[in-house]
Jmol script that loads the backbone (N, CA, C; Angstrom):
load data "model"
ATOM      1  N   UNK A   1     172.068-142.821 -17.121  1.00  0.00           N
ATOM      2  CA  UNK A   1     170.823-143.490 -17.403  1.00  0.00           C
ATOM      3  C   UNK A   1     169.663-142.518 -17.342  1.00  0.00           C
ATOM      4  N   UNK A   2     168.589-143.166 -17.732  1.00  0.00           N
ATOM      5  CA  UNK A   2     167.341-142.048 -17.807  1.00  0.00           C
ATOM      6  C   UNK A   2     166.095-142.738 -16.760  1.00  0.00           C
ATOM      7  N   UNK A   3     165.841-141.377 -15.658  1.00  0.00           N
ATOM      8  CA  UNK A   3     164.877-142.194 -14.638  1.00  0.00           C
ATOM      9  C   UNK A   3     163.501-141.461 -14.878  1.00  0.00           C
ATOM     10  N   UNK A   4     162.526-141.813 -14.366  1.00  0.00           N
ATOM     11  CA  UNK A   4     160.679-141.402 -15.152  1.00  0.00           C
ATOM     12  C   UNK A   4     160.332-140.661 -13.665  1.00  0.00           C
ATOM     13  N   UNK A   5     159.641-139.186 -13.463  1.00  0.00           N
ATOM     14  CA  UNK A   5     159.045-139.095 -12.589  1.00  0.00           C
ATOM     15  C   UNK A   5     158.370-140.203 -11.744  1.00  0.00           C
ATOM     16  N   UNK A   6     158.133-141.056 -12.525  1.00  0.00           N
ATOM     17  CA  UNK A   6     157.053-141.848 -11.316  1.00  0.00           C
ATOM     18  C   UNK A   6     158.062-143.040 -10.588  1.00  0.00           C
ATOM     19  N   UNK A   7     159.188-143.023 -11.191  1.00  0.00           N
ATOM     20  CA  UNK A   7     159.839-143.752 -10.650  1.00  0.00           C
ATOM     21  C   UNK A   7     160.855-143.136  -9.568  1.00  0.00           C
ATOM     22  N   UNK A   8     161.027-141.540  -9.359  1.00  0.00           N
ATOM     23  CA  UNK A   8     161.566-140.902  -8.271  1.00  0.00           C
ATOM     24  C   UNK A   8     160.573-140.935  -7.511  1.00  0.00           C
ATOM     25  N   UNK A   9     158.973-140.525  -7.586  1.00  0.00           N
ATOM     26  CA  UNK A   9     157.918-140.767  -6.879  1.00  0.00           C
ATOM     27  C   UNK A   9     157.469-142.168  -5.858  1.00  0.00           C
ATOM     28  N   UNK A  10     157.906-142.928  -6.773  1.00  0.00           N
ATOM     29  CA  UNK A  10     157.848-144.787  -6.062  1.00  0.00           C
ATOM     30  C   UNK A  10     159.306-144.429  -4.827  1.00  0.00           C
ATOM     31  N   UNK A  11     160.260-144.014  -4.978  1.00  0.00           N
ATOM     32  CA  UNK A  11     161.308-144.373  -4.227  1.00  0.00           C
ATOM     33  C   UNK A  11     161.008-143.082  -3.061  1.00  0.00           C
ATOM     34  N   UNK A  12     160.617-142.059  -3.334  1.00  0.00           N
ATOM     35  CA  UNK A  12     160.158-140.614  -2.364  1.00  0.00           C
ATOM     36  C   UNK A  12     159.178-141.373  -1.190  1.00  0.00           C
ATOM     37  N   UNK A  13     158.418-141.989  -2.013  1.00  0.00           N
ATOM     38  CA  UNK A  13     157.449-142.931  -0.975  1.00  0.00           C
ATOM     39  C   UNK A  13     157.754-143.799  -0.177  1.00  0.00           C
ATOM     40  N   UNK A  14     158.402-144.479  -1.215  1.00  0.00           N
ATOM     41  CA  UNK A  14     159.453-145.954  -0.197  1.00  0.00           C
ATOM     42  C   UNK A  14     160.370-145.373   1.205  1.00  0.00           C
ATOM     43  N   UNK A  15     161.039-144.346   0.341  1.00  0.00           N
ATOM     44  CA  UNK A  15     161.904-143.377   1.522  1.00  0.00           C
ATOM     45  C   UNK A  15     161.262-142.631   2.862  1.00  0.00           C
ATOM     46  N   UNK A  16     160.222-142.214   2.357  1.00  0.00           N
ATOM     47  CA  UNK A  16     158.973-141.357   3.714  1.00  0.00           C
ATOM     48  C   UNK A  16     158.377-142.260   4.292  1.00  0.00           C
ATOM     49  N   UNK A  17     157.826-143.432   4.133  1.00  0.00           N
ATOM     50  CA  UNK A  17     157.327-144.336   5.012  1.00  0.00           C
ATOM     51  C   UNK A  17     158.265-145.127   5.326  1.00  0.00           C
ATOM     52  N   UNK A  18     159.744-145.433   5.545  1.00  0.00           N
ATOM     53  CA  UNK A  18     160.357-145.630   6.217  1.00  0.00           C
ATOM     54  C   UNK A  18     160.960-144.558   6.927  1.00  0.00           C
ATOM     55  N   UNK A  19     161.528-143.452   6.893  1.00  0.00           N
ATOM     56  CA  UNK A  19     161.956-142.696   8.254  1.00  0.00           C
ATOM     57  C   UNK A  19     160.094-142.070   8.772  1.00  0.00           C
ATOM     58  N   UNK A  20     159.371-142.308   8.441  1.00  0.00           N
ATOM     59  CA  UNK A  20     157.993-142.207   9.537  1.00  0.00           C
ATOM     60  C   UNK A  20     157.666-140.681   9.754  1.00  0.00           C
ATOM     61  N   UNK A  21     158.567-140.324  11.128  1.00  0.00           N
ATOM     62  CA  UNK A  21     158.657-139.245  11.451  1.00  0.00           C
ATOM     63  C   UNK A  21     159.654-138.820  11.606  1.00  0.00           C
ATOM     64  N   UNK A  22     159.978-137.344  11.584  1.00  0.00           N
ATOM     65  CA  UNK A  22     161.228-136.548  11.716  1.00  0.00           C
ATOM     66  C   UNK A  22     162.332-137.366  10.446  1.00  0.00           C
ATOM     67  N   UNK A  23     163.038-136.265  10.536  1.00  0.00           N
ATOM     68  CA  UNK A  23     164.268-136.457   9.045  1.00  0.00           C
ATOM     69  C   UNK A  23     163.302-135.609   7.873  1.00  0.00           C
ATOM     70  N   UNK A  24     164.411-135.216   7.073  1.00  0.00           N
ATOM     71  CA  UNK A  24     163.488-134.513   5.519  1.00  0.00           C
ATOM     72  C   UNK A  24     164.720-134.995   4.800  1.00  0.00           C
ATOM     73  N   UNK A  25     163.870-135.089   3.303  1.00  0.00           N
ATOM     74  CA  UNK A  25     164.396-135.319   2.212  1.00  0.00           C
ATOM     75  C   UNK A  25     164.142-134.633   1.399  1.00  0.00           C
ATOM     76  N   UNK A  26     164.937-134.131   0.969  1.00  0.00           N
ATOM     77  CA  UNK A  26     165.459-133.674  -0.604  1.00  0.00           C
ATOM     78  C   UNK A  26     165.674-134.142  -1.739  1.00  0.00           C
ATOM     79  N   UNK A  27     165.041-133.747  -2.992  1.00  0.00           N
ATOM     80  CA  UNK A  27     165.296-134.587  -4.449  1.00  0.00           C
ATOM     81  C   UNK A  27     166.243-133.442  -5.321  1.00  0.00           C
ATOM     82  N   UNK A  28     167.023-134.368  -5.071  1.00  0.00           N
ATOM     83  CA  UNK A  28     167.728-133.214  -5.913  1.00  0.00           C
ATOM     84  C   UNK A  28     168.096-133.564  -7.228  1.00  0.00           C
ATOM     85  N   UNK A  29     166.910-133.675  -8.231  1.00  0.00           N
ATOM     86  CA  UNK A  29     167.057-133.988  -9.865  1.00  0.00           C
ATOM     87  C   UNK A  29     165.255-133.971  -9.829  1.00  0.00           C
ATOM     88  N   UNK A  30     165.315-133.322 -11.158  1.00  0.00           N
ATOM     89  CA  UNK A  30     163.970-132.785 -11.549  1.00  0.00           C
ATOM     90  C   UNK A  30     163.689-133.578 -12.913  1.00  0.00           C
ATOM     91  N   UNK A  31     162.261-134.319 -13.117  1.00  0.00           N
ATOM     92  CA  UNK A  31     162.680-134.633 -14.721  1.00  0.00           C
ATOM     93  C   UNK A  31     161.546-133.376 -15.708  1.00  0.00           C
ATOM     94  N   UNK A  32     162.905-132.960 -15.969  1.00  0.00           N
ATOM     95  CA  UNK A  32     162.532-131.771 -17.577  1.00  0.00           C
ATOM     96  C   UNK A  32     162.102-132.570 -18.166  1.00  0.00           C
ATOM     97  N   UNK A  33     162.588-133.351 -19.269  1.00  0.00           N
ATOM     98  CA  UNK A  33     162.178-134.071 -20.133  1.00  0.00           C
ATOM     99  C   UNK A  33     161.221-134.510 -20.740  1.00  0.00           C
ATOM    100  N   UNK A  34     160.353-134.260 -21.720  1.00  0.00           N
ATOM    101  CA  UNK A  34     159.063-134.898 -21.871  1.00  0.00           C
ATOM    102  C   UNK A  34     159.645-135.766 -22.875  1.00  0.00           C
ATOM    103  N   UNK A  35     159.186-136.722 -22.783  1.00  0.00           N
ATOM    104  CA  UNK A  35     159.217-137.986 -23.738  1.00  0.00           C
ATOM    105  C   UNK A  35     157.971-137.970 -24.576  1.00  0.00           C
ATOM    106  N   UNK A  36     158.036-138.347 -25.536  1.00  0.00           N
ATOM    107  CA  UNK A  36     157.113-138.558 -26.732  1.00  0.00           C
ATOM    108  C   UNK A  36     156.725-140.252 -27.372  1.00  0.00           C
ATOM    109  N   UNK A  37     155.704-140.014 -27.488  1.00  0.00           N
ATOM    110  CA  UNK A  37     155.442-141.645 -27.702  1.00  0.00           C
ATOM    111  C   UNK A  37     154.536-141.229 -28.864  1.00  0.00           C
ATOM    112  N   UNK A  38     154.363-141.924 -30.334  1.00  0.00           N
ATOM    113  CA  UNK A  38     153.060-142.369 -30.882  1.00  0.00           C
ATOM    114  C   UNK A  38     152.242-143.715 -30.563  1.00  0.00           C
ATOM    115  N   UNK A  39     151.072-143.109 -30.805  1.00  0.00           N
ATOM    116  CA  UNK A  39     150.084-144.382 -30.399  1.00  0.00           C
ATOM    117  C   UNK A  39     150.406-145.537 -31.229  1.00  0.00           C
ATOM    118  N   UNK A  40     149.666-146.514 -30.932  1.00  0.00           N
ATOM    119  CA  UNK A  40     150.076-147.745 -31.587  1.00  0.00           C
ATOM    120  C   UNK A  40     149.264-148.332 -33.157  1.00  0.00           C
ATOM    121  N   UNK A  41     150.688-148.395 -34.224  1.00  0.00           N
ATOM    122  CA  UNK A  41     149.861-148.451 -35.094  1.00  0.00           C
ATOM    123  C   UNK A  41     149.196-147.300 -35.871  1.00  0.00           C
ATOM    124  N   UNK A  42     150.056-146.244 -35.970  1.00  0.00           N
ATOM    125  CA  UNK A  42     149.921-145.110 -36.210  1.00  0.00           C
ATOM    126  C   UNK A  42     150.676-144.709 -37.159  1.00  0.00           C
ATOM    127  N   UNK A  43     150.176-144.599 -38.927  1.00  0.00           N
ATOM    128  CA  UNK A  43     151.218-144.327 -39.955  1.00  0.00           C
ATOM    129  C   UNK A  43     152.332-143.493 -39.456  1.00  0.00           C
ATOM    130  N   UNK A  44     153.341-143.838 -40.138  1.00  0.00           N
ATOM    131  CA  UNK A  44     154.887-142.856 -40.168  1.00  0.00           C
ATOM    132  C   UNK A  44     154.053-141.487 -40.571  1.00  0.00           C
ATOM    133  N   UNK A  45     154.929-140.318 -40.352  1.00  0.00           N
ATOM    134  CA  UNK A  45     154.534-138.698 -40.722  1.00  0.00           C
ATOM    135  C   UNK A  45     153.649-138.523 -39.652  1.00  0.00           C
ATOM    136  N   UNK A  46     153.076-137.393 -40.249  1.00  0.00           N
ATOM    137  CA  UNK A  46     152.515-136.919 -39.517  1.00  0.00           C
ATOM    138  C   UNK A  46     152.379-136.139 -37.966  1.00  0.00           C
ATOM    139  N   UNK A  47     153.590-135.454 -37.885  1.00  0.00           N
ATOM    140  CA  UNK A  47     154.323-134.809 -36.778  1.00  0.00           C
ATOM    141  C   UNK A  47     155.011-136.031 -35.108  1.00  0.00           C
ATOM    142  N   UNK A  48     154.643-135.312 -34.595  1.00  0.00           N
ATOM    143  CA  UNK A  48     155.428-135.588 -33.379  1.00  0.00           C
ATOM    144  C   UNK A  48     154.452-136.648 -32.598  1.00  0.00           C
ATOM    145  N   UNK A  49     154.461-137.803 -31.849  1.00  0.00           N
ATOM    146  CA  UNK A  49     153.631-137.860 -30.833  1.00  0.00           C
ATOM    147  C   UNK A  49     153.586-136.742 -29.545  1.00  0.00           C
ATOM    148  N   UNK A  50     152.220-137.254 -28.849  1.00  0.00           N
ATOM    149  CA  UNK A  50     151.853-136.763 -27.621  1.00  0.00           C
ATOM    150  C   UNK A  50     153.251-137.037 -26.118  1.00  0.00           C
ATOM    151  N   UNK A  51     153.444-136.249 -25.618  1.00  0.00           N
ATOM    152  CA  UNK A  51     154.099-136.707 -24.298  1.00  0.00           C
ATOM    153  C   UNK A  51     153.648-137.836 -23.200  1.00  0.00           C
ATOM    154  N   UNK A  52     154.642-139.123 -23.801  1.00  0.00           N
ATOM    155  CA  UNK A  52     153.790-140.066 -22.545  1.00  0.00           C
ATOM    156  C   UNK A  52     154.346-140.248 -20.845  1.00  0.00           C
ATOM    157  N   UNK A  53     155.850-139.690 -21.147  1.00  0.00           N
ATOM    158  CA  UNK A  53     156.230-139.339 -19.801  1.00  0.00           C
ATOM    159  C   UNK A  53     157.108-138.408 -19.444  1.00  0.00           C
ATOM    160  N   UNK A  54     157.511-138.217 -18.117  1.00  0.00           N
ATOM    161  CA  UNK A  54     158.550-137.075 -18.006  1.00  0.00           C
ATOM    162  C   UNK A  54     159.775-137.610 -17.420  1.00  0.00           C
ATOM    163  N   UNK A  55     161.057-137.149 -18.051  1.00  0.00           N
ATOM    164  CA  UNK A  55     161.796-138.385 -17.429  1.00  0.00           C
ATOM    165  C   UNK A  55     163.112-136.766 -17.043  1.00  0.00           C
ATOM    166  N   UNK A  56     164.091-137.831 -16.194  1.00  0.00           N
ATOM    167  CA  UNK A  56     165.521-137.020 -16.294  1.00  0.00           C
ATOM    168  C   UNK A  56     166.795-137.973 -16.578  1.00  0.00           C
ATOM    169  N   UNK A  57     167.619-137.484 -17.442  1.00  0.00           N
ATOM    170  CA  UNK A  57     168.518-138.154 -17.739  1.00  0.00           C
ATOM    171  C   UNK A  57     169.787-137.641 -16.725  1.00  0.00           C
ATOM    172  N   UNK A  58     170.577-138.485 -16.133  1.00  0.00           N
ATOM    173  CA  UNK A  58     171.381-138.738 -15.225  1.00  0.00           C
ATOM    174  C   UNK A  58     172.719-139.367 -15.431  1.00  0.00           C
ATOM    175  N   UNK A  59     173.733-138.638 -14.980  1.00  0.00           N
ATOM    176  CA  UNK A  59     174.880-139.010 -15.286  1.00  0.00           C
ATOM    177  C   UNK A  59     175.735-140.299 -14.227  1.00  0.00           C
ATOM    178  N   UNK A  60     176.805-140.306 -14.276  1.00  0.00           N
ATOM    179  CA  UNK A  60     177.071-140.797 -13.135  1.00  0.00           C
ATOM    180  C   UNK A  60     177.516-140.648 -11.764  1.00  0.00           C
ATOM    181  N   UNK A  61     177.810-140.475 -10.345  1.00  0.00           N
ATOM    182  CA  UNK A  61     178.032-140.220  -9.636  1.00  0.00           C
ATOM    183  C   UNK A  61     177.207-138.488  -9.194  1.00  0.00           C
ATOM    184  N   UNK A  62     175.587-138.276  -9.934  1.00  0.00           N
ATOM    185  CA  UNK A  62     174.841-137.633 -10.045  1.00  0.00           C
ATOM    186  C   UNK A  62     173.836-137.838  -8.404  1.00  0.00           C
ATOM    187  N   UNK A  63     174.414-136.991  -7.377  1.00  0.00           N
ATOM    188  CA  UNK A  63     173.226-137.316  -6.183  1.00  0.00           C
ATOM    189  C   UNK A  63     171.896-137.038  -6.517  1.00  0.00           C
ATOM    190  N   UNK A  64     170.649-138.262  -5.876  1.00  0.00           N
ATOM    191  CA  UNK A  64     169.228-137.924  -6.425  1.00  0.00           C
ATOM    192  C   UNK A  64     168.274-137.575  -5.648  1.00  0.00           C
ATOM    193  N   UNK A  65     169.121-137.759  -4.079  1.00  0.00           N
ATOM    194  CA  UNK A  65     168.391-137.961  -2.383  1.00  0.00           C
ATOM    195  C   UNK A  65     169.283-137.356  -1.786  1.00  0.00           C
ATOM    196  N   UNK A  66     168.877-136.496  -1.336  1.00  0.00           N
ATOM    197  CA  UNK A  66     169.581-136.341   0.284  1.00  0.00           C
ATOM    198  C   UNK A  66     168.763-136.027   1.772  1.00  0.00           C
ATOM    199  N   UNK A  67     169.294-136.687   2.370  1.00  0.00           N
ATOM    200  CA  UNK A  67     168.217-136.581   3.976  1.00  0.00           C
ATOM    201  C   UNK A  67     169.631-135.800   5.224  1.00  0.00           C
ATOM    202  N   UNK A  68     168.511-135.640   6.187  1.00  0.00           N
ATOM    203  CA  UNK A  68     169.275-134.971   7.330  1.00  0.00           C
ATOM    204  C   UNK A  68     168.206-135.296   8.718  1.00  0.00           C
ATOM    205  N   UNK A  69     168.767-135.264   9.654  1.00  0.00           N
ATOM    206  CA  UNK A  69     168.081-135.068  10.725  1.00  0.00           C
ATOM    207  C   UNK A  69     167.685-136.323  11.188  1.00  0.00           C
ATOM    208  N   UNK A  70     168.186-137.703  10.753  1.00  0.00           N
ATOM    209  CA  UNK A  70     167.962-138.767  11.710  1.00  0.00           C
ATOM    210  C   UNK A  70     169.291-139.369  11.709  1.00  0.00           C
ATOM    211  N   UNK A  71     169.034-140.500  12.689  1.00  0.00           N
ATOM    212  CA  UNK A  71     170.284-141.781  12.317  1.00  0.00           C
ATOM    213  C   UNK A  71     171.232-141.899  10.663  1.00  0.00           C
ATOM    214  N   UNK A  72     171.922-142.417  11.276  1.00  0.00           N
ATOM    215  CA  UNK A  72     172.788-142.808   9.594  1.00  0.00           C
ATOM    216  C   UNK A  72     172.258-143.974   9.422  1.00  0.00           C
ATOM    217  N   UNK A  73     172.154-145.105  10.498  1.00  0.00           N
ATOM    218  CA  UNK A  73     171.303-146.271  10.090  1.00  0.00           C
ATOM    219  C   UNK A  73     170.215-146.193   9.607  1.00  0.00           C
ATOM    220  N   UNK A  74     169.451-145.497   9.862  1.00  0.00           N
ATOM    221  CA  UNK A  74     167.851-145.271   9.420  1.00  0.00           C
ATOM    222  C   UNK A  74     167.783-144.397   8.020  1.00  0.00           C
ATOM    223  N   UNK A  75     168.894-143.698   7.984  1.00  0.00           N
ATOM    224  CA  UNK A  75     168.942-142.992   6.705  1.00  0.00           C
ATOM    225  C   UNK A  75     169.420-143.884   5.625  1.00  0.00           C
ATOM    226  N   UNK A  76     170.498-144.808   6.220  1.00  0.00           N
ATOM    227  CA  UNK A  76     170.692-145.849   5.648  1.00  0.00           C
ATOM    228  C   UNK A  76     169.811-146.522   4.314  1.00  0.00           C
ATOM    229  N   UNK A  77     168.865-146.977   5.606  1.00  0.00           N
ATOM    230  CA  UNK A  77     168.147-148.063   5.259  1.00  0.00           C
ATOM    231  C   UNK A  77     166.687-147.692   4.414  1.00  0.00           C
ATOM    232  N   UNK A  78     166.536-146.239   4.223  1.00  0.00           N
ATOM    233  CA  UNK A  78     165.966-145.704   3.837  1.00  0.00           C
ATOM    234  C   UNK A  78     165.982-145.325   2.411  1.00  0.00           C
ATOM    235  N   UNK A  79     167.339-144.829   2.378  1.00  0.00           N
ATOM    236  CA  UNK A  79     168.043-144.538   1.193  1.00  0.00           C
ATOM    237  C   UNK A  79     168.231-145.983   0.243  1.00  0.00           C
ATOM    238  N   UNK A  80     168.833-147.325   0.853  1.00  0.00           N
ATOM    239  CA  UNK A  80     168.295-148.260   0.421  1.00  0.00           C
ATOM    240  C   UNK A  80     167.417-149.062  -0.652  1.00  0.00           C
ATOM    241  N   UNK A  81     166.494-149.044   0.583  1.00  0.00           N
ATOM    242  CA  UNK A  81     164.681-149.262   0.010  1.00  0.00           C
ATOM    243  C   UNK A  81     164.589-148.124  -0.779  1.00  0.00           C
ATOM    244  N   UNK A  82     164.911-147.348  -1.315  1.00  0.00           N
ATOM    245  CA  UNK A  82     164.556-146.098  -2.362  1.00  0.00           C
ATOM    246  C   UNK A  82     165.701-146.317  -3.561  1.00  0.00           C
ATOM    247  N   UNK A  83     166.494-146.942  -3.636  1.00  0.00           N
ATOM    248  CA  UNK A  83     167.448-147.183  -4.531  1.00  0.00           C
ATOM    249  C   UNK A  83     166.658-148.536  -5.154  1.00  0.00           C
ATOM    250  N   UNK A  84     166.363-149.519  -4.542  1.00  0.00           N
ATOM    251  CA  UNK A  84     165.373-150.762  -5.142  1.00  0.00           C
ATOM    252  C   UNK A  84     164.216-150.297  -6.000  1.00  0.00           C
ATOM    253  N   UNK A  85     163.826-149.131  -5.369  1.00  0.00           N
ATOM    254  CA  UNK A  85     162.699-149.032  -6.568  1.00  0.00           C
ATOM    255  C   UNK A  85     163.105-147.974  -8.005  1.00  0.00           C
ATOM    256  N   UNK A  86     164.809-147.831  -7.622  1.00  0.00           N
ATOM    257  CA  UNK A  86     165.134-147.442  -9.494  1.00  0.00           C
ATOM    258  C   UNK A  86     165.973-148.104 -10.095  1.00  0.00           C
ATOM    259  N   UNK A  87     165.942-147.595 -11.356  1.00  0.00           N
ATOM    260  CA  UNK A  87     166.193-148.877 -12.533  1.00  0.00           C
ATOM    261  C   UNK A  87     167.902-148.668 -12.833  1.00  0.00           C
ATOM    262  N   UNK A  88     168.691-147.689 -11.894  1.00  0.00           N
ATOM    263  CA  UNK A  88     170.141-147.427 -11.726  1.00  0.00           C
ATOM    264  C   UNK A  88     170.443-148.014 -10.790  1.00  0.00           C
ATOM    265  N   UNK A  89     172.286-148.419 -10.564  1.00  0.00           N
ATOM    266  CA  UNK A  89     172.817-148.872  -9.609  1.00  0.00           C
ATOM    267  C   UNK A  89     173.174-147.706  -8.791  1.00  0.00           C
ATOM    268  N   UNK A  90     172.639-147.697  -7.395  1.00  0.00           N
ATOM    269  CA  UNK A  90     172.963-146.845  -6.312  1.00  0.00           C
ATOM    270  C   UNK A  90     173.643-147.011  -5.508  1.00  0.00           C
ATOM    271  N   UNK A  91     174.350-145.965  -4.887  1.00  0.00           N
ATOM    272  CA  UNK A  91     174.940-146.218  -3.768  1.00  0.00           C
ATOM    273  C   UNK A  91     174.779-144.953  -2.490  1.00  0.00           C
ATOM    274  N   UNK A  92     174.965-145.777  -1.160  1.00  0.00           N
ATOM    275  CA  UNK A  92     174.501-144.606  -0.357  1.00  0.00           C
ATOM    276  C   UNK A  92     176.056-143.712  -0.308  1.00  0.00           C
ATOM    277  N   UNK A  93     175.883-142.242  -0.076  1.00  0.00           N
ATOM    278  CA  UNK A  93     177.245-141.619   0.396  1.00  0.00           C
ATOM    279  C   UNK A  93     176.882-141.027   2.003  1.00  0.00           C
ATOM    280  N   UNK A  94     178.237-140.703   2.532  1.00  0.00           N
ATOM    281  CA  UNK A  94     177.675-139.750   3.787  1.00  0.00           C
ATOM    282  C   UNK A  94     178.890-138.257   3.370  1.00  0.00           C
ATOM    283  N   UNK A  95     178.404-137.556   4.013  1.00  0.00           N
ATOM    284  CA  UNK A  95     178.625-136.202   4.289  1.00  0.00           C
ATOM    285  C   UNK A  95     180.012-136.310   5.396  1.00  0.00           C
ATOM    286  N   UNK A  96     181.375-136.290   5.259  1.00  0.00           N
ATOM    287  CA  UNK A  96     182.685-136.224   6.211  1.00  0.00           C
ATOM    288  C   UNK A  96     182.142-135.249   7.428  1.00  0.00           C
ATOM    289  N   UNK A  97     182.633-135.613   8.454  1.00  0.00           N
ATOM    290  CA  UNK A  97     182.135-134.667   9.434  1.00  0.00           C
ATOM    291  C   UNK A  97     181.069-134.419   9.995  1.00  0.00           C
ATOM    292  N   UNK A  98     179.940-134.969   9.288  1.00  0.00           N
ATOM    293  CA  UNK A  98     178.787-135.200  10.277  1.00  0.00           C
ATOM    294  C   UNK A  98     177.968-136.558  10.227  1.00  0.00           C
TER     295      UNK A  98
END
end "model"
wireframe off; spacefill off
backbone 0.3
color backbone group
C-alpha cells in the first residue's frame, strides 16, 4: 500500500505522547515519492502537475516503527494507537530474546 508523510507524522505523534518519557522510536520508511496532482479543472496537456504530497509505497510484512527501552506493554500500546492512525493493516512484532 502507499502511506503520505503526514500520515507517518499523525502516528510518530500518537506514538510519542503515549510512551511520554523514556523509550525512542525509530521510522524506519522514508516517503521518496512525490506525488503529483493537477489543479482542478485544468485542460489535459500541458506538462506535469505540481507535487501535492510525499508518499512511500510499502510492501508487505515491511517494518515502519521500531521502539526500545520501555515495557512491551507500553510499547504495545503505543505501537497500537500509531497503527489506527494508518490507512494499512498492522501488526505489532517483538524482537526473540529480548
Amino acid at each position: 500500500g502507499e502511506i503520505t508523510a503526514r500520515q507517518i507524522e499523525a502516528a510518530r505523534r500518537a506514538m510519542t505522547r503515549s510512551v511520554a518519557r523514556g523509550g525512542k522510536i525509530w521510522i524506519r520508511i522514508f516517503p521518496h515519492n512525490p506525488v503529483t496532482k493537477k489543479a482542478a479543472e485544468v485542460p489535459m496537456g500541458s506538462g506535469k502537475g505540481a507535487p501535492e504530497y510525499w508518499g512511500a509505497v510499502l510492501k508487505a510484512g515491511t517494518m515502519i516503527f521500531e521502539m526500545d527501552g520501555l515495557p512491551e506493554a507500553d510499547a504495545r500500546e503505543a505501537l497500537r494507537l500509531a497503527g489506527h492512525k494508518l490507512p494499512l493493516k498492522t501488526k505489532v512484532v517483538t524482537k526473540i530474546g529480548h
